[in-house]
C-alpha positions in Angstrom: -9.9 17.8 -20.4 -9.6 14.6 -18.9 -8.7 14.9 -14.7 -5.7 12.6 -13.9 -5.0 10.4 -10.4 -1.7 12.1 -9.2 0.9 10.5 -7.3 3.8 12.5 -5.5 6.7 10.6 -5.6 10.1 11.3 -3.7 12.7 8.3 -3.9 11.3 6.9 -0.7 10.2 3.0 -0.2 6.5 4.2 0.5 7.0 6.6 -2.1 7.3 3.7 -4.1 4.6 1.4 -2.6 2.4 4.7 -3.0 3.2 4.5 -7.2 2.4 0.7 -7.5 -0.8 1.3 -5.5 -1.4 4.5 -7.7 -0.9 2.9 -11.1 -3.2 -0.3 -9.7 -5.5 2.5 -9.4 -5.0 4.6 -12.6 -5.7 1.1 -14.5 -9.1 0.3 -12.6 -10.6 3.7 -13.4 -8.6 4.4 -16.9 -7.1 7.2 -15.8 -4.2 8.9 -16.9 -1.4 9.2 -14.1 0.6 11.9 -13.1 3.9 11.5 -11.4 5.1 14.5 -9.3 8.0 15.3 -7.2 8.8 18.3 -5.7 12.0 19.6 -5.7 13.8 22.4 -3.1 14.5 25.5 -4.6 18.1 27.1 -5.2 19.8 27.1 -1.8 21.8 29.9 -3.2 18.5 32.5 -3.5 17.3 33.2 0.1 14.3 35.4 -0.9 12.9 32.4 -3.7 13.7 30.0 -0.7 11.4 32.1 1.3 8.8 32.4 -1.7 9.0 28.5 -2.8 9.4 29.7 -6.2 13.1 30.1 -7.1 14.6 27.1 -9.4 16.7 24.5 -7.7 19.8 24.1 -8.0 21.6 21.9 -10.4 22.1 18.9 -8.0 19.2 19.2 -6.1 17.5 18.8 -10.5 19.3 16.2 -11.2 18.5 14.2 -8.1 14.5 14.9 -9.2 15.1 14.1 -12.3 16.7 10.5 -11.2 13.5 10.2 -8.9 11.3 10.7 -11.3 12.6 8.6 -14.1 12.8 5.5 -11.6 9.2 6.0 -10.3 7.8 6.3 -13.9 9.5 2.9 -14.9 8.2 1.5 -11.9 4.3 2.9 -12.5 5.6 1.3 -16.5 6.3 -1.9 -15.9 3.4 -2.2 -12.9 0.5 -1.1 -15.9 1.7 -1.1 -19.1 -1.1 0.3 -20.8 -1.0 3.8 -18.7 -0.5 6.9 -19.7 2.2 8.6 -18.0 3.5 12.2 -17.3 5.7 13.3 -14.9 6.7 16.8 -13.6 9.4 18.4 -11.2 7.7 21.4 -9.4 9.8 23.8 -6.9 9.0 24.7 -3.4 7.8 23.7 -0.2 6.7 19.8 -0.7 3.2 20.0 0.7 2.5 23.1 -0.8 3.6 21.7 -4.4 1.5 18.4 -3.9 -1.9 20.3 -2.5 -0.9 22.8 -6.0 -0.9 19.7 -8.1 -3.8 17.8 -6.7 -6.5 20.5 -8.0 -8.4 19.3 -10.6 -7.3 15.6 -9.4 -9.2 13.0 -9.2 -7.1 12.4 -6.1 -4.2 12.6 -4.8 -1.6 9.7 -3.8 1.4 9.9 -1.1 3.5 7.5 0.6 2.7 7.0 4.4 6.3 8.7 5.1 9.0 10.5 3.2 12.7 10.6 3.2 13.1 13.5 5.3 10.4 11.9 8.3 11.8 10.7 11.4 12.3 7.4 12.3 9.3 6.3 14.6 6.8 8.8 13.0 3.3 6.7 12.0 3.2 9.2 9.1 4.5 12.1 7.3 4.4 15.2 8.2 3.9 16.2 4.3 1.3 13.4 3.8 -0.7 14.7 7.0 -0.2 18.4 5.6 -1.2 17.4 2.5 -4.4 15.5 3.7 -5.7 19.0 5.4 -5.6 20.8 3.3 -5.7 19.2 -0.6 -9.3 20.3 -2.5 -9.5 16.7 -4.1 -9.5 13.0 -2.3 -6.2 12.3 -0.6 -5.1 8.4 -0.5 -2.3 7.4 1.9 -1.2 4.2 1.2 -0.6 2.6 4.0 -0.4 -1.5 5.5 1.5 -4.8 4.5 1.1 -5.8 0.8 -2.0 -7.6 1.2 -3.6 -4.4 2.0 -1.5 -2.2 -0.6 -2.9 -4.9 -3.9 -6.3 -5.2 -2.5 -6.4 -8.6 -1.3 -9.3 -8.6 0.8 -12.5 -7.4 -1.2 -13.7 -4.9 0.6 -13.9 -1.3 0.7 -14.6 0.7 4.5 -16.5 4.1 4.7 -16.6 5.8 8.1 -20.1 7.6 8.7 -20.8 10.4 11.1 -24.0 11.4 12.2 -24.6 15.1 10.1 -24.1 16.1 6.2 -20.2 15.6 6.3 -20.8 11.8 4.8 -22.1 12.4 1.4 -19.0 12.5 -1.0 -16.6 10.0 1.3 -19.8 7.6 0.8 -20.0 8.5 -3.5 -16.0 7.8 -3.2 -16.3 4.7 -1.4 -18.9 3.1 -3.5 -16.9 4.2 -6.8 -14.1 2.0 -5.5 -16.2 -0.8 -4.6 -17.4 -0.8 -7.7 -14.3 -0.8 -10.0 -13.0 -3.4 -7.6 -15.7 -5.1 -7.7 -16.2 -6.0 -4.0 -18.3 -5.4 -1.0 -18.5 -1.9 0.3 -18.8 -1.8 4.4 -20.7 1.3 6.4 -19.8 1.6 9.8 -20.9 4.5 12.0 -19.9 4.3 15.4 -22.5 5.8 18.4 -21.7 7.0 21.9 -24.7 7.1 23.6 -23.7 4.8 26.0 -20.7 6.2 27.0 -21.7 9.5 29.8 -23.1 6.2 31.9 -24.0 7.9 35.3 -21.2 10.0 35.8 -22.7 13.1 34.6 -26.9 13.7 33.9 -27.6 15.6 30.7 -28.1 19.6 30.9 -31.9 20.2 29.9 -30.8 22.0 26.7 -29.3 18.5 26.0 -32.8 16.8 26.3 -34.6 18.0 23.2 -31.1 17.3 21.1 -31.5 13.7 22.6 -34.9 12.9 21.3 -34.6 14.2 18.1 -31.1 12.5 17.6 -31.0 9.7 15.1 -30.9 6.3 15.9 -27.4 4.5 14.3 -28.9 2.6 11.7 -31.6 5.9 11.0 -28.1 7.7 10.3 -26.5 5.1 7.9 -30.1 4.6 5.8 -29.8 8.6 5.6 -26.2 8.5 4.4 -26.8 5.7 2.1 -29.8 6.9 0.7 -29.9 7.8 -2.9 -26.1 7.3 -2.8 -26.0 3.2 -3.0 -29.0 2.7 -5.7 -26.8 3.6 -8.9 -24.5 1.1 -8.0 -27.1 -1.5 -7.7 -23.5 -4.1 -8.0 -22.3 -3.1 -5.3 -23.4 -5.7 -1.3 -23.0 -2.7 0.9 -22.7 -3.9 4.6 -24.2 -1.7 7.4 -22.6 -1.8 10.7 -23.3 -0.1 13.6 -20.9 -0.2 16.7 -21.3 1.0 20.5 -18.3 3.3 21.3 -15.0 5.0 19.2 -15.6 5.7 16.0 -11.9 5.6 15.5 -11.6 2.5 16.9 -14.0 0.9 15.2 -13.2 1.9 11.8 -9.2 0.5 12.8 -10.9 -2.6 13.4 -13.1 -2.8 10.1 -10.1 -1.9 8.3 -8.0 -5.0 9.6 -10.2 -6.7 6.6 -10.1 -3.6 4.1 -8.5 -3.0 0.8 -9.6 0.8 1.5 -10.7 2.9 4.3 -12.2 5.7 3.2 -13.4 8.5 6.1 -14.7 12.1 4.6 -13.6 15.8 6.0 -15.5 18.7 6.9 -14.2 22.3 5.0 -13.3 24.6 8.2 -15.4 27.8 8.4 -13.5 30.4 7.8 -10.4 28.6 7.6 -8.2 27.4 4.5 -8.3 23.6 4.7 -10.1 20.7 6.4 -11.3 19.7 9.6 -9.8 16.4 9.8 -10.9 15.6 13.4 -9.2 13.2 16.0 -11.1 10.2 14.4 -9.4 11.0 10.9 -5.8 11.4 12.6 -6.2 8.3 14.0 -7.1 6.7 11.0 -4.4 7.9 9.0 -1.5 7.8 11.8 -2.9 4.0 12.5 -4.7 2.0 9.8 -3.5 -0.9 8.7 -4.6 -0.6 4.8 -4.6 2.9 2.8 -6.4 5.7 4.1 -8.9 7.9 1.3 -10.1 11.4 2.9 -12.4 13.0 0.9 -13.6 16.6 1.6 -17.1 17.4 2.0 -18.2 19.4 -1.3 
């Protein structure tokens, strides 16, 4: 069964920028793509309100339906050669999206929605979405140079531990298809107690067995970068915020591609101030991939 790249569409202008962005994609890896809105259910049927599961309501299909059929000629005419489906699910949008992006080979939303406020950075569907989908979420965020990969290169945050792995397997995929430069940064804050605070003694033994920055990109790289010998991979180490140094690396990114921790005992991901950053501020789309 082949997996498909899914994009949730819903009428909205970066609803749209997300399909041209997602069939750019579909084409580079010959993927089929799925178009997917979510539709409310039947304002008439309080208790399949309350489940997500009741039909909507003749208006509310035919609106869908009108959503839909615009966003699959615009995915049309933007790769010809795709394959297309689409589909109108019921129910709660996030819900419906994180439903349709199992067994994805990722998942594609607009930086906002219709139903966002005015002066939000993102949407509160596309950030729901993010924490808790099982497969890679792209936001597609920035100007158009960003949005049709005009800069040839792909950015992958590292972070010191085993959360790295798949973002960096992701990563180097895209570099790959888009035949460009892939750039590791992994930012370090040893510097940044200074003397306002000594270390605790149980901090002492952490602090000479911690990895130097480079040590901890050569780990995350390692056996990762080798089967895509095509691929320049940049390493870049930077004294301070990570999530201010990946903003910065991704002023001259096609991609920006952080990973995401599963929570212990939680349903969803542990997306982290660094990766709310990224996705509430980047200037080019935003991939989070969960940690398998």
């Amino acid at each position: 069964m082949e997996i498909p790249l899914v994009v949730g569409v819903d009428g909205s202008e970066a609803g749209l920028e997300a399909v041209d962005w997602a069939a750019d994609e579909a084409a580079r890896h010959k993927l089929s793509l799925r178009l997917v809105h979510a539709a409310p259910p039947h304002h008439e049927a309080p208790a399949a309100r309350i489940a997500g599961t009741g039909p909507p309501d003749q208006e509310a299909r035919e609106a869908a339906d009108r959503i839909i059929a615009s966003a699959t000629v615009r995915a049309a005419r933007r790769a010809p050669n795709l394959r297309l489906s689409s589909e109108v699910l019921c129910g709660d949008a996030a819900a419906a999206l994180t439903g349709a992006g199992r067994n994805a080979f990722a998942l594609v939303l607009g930086s906002r929605g219709l139903g966002d406020l005015a002066g939000l950075l993102l949407g509160s569907v596309s950030l729901a979405v993010a924490a808790h989908a099982d497969c890679p979420v792209v936001v597609v965020r920035g100007g158009v140079k960003h949005r049709d990969s005009c800069f040839g290169n792909v950015v992958v945050g590292i972070e010191d531990g085993e959360g790295s792995g798949t973002a960096v397997q992701f990563a180097l995929r895209e570099a790959r298809v888009r035949h460009c430069e892939l750039t590791a940064v992994h930012a370090s804050r040893t510097a940044d107690r200074g003397f306002s605070e000594p270390p605790s003694p149980d901090s002492w033994a952490l602090e000479a067995h911690r990895r130097s920055p480079a040590q901890v990109l050569d780990n995350a790289l390692s056996g990762l970068a080798e089967p895509h010998p095509q691929v320049a991979v940049i390493r870049r180490t930077v004294e301070g915020s990570a999530r201010q140094a990946l903003l910065e690396a991704a002023s001259g990114a096609d991609l920006l591609v952080v990973g995401a921790r599963r929570r212990h005992g939680h349903h969803g991901l542990q997306l982290g101030l660094t990766n709310h950053g990224v996705l509430h501020h980047a200037p080019c789309p935003v991939a989070v991939v969960p940690q398998i």
